[in-house]
C-alpha positions as CSV (number, residue, x, y, z in Angstrom):
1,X,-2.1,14.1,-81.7
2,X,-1.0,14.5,-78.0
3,X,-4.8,15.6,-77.4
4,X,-6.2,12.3,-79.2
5,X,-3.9,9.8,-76.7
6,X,-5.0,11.8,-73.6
7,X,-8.4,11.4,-74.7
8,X,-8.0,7.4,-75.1
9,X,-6.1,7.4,-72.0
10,X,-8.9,9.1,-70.2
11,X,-11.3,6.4,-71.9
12,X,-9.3,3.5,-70.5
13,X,-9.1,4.8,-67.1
14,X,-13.1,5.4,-67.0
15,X,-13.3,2.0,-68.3
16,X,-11.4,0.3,-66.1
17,X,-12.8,1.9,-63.0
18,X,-16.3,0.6,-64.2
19,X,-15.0,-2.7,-64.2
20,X,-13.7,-2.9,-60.9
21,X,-16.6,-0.9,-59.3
22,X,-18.9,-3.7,-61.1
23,X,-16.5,-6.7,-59.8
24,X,-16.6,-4.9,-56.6
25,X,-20.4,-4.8,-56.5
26,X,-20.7,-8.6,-57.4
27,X,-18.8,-9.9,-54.6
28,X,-21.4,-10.7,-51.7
29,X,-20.7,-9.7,-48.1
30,X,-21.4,-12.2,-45.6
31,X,-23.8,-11.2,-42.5
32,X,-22.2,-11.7,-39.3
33,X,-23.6,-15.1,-37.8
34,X,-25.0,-15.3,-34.4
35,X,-24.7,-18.1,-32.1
36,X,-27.9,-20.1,-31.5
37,X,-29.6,-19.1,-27.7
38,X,-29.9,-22.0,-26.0
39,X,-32.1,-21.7,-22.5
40,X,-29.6,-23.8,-19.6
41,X,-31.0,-26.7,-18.3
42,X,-31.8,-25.9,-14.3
43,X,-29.8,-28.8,-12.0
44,X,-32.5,-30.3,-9.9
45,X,-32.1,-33.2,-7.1
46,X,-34.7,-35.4,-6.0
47,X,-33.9,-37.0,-3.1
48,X,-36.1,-40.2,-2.4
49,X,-35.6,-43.0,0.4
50,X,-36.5,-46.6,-0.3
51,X,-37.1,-49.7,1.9
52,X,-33.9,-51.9,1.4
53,X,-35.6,-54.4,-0.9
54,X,-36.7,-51.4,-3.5
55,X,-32.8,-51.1,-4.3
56,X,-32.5,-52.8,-7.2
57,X,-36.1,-51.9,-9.3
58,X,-36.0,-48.4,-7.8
59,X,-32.2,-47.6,-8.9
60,X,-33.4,-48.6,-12.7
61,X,-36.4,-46.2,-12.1
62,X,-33.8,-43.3,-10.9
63,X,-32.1,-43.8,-14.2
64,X,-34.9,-43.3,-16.3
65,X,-36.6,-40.9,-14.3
66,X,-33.1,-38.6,-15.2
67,X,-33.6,-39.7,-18.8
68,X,-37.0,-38.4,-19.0
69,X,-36.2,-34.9,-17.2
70,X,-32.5,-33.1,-18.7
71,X,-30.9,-31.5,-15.3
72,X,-32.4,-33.8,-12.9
73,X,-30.2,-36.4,-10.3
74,X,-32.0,-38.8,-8.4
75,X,-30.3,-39.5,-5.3
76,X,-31.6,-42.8,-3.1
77,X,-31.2,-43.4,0.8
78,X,-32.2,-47.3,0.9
79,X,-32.6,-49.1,4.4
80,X,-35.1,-50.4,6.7
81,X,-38.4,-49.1,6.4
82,X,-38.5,-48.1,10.2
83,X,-35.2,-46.3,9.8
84,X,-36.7,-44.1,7.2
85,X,-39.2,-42.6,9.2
86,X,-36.8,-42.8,12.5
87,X,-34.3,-40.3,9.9
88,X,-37.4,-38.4,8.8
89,X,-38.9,-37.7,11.6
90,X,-35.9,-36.0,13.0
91,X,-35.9,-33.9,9.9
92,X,-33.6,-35.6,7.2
93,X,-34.9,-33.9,3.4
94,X,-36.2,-35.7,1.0
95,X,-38.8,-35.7,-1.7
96,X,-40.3,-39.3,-1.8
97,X,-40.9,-42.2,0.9
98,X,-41.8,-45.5,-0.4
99,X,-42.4,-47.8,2.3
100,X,-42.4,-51.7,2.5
101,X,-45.9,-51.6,4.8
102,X,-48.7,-49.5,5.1
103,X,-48.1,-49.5,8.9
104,X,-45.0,-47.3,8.4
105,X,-46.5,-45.1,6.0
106,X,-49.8,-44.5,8.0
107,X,-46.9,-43.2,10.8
108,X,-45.7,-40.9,8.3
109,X,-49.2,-39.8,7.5
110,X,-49.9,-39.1,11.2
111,X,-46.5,-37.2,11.8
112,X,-47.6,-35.3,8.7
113,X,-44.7,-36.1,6.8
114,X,-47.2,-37.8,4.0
115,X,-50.3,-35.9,3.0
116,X,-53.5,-38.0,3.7
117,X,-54.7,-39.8,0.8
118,X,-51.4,-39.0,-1.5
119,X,-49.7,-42.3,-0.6
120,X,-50.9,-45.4,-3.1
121,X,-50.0,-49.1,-3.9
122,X,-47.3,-49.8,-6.0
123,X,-46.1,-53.0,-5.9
124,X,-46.4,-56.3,-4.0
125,X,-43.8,-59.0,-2.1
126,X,-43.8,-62.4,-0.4
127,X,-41.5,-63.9,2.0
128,X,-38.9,-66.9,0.9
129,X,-36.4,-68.8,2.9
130,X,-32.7,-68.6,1.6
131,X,-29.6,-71.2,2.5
132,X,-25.9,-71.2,1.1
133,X,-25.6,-72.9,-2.2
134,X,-23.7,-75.9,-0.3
135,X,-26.6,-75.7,2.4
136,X,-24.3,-77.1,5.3
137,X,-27.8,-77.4,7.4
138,X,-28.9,-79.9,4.8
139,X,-32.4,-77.7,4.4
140,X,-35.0,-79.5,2.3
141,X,-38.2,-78.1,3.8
142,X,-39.8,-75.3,6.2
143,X,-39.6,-78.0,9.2
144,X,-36.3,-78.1,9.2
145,X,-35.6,-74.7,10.6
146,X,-36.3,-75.6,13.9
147,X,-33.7,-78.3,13.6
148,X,-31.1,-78.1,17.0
149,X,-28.0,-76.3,15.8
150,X,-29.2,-74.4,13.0
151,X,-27.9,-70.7,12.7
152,X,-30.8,-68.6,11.9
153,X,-30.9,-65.1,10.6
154,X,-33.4,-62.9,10.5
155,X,-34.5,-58.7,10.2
156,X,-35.3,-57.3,13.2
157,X,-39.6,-57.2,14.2
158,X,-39.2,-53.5,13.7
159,X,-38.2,-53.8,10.0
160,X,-41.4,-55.0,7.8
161,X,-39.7,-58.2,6.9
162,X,-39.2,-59.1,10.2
163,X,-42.6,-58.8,11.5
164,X,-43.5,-61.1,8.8
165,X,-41.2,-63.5,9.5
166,X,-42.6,-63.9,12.4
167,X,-46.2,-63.8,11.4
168,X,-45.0,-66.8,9.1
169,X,-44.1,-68.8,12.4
170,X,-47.6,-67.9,14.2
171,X,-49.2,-69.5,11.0
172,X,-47.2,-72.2,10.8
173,X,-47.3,-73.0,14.7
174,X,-51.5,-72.8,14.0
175,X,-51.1,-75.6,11.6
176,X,-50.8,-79.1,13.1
177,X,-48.5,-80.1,9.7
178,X,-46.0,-78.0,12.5
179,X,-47.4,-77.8,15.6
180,X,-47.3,-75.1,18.5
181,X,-44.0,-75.6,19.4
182,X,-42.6,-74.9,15.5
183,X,-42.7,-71.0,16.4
184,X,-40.2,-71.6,19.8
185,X,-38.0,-73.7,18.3
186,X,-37.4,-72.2,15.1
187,X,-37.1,-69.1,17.3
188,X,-34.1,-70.3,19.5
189,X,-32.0,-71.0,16.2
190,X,-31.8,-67.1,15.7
191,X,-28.3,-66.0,15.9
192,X,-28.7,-62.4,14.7
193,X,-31.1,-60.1,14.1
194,X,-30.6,-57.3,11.2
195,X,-31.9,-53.7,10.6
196,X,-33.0,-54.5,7.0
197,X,-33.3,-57.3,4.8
198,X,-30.2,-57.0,2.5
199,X,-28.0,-57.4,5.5
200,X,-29.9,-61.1,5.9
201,X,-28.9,-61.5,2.5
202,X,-25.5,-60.8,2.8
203,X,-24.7,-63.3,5.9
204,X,-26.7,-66.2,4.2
205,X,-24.5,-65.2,1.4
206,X,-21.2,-65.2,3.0
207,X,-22.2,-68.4,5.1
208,X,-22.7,-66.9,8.1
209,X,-26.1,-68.2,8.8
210,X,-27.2,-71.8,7.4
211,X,-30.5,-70.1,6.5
212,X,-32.1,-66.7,6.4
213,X,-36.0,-64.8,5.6
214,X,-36.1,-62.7,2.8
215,X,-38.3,-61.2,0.4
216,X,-38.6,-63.1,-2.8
217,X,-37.0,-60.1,-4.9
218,X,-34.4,-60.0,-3.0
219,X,-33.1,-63.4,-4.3
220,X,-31.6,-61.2,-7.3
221,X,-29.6,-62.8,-10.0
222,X,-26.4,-61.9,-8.3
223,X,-27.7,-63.4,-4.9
224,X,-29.3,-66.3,-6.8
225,X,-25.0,-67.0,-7.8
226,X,-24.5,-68.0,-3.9
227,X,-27.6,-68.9,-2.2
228,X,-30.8,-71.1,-3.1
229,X,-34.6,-70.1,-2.1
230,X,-37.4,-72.3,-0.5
231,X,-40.8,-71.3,-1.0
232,X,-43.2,-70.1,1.4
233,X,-46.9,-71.0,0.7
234,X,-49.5,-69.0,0.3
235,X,-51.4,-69.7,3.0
236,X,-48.5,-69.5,5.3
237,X,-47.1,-66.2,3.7
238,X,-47.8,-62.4,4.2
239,X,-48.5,-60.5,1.2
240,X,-46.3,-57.3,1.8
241,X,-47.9,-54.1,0.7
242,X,-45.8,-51.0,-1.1
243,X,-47.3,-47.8,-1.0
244,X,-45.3,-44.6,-2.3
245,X,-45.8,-40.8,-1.1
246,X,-44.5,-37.5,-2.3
247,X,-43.2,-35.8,1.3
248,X,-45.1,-32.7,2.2
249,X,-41.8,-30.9,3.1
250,X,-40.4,-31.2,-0.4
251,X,-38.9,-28.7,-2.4
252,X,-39.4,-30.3,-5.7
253,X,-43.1,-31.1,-5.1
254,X,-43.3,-31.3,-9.0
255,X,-40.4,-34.0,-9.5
256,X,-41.8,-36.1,-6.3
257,X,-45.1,-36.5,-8.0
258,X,-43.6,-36.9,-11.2
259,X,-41.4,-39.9,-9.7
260,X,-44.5,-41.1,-8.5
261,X,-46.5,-41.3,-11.6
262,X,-43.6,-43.3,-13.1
263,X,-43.2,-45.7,-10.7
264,X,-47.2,-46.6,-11.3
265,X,-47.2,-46.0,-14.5
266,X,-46.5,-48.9,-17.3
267,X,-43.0,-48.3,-17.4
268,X,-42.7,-48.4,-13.6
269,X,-44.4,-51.6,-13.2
270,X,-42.5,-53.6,-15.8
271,X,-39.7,-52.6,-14.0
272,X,-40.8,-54.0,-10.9
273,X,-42.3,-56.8,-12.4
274,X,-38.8,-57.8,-13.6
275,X,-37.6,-58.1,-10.5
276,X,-39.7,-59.8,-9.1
277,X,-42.8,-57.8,-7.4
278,X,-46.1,-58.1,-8.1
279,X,-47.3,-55.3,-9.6
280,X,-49.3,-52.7,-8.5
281,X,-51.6,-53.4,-11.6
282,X,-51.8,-57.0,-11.4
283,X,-54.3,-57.0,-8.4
């Protein structure tokens, strides 16, 4: 009798280990997760410097230019044209030169800053004259800048602007609707001259000047809140020319050709076209 119950005993214990080794079996391990690779994104600056009146368009390029290309800041040195190539020529870095004449690029071409034959057309401007919303000189057309008492303000001849400023007043002293004494008189109504074209901008805007000569873009919608525009005709005007250049001493010659190709491409134009310029594509 005592063998039989060790016997079932013996059976139950066999049993049951089969059991558990079975439920032990069925219970699936999990393989040890790995976290996904990810390759890091290199940081990149491209560093480019814009005539003043690119400010706007360009800084909307910038942004997205860095959209396009993970890792990458676009940092912008806007001023005068001349400055520019004054900072560049005494070695300041950067990637891409966009000029508001081909006069200063060709100078950047023959200081070898700007490879020949990489700079191209981007964009076009014309000249407008600007007064203060309240326009205290009562200015109703071109003739009356050369009124006695008028505060005049205008970019230096050095920047683009300014030299076609006063390319506007050798037209329009060459035209008997103004006669040869226009130029002179308009002329002695200057009461500052600026280093770029914003800065005219800002005095007309503050009422510092009772008129001012800008480039049409630059009568932006914020601008357009305090001062008004009077056009320039054609055959008076100065079609400004914008060419763009990847420097030669840059160290992201990739991204400065990249930039490049954006600002002619589609994109790029539409931008500029928005505020303002005639584009590159239009001519």
């Amino acid at each position: 009798m005592r063998s039989k119950v060790l016997s079932i005993c013996l059976l139950f214990t066999i049993l049951m280990s089969a059991a558990c080794t079975t439920q032990a079996a069925a219970t699936p391990t999990e393989a040890p997760t790995e976290a996904p690779s990810s390759t890091p994104v290199e940081e990149r600056t491209l560093t480019v410097m814009a005539a003043a009146s690119l400010t706007e368009s360009y800084t909307e390029i910038g942004a997205l230019f860095e959209s396009q290309n993970p890792g990458v800041t676009v940092t912008f040195n806007f001023a005068g044209t001349q400055a520019l190539v004054e900072q560049l020529t005494q070695g300041a870095e950067a990637d891409v030169f966009a000029s508001a004449n081909t006069k200063y690029m060709n100078a950047a071409v023959d200081a070898g800053l700007v490879a020949a034959d990489t700079a191209q057309t981007f964009a076009y401007n014309k000249l407008v004259v600007i007064y203060p919303k309240d326009n205290p000189a009562g200015i109703a057309e071109l003739k009356d800048l050369a009124k006695s008492g008028l505060k005049l303000d205008l970019a230096d001849s050095s920047v683009p602007v300014g030299q076609y400023s006063l390319d506007f007043l050798d037209k329009a002293a060459a035209d008997a609707a103004y006669g040869t004494a226009y130029k002179d008189a308009v002329l002695s109504n200057v009461v500052s001259y600026e280093e770029n074209v914003k800065a005219v901008v800002t005095k007309v805007s503050l009422g510092e000047a009772d008129a001012g000569i800008v480039y049409l873009t630059d009568v932006t919608a914020d601008a357009a809140e305090s001062v008004s525009k009077l056009d320039i005709p054609d055959e008076l005007n100065t079609i400004a020319t914008y060419p763009v250049a990847p420097l030669t001493a840059s160290k992201n010659a990739d991204l400065a050709q990249a930039f490049v190709n954006l600002v002619l491409s589609s994109e790029g134009q539409t931008i500029l076209a928005k505020y303002g310029f005639v584009p590159a594509t239009a001519q």
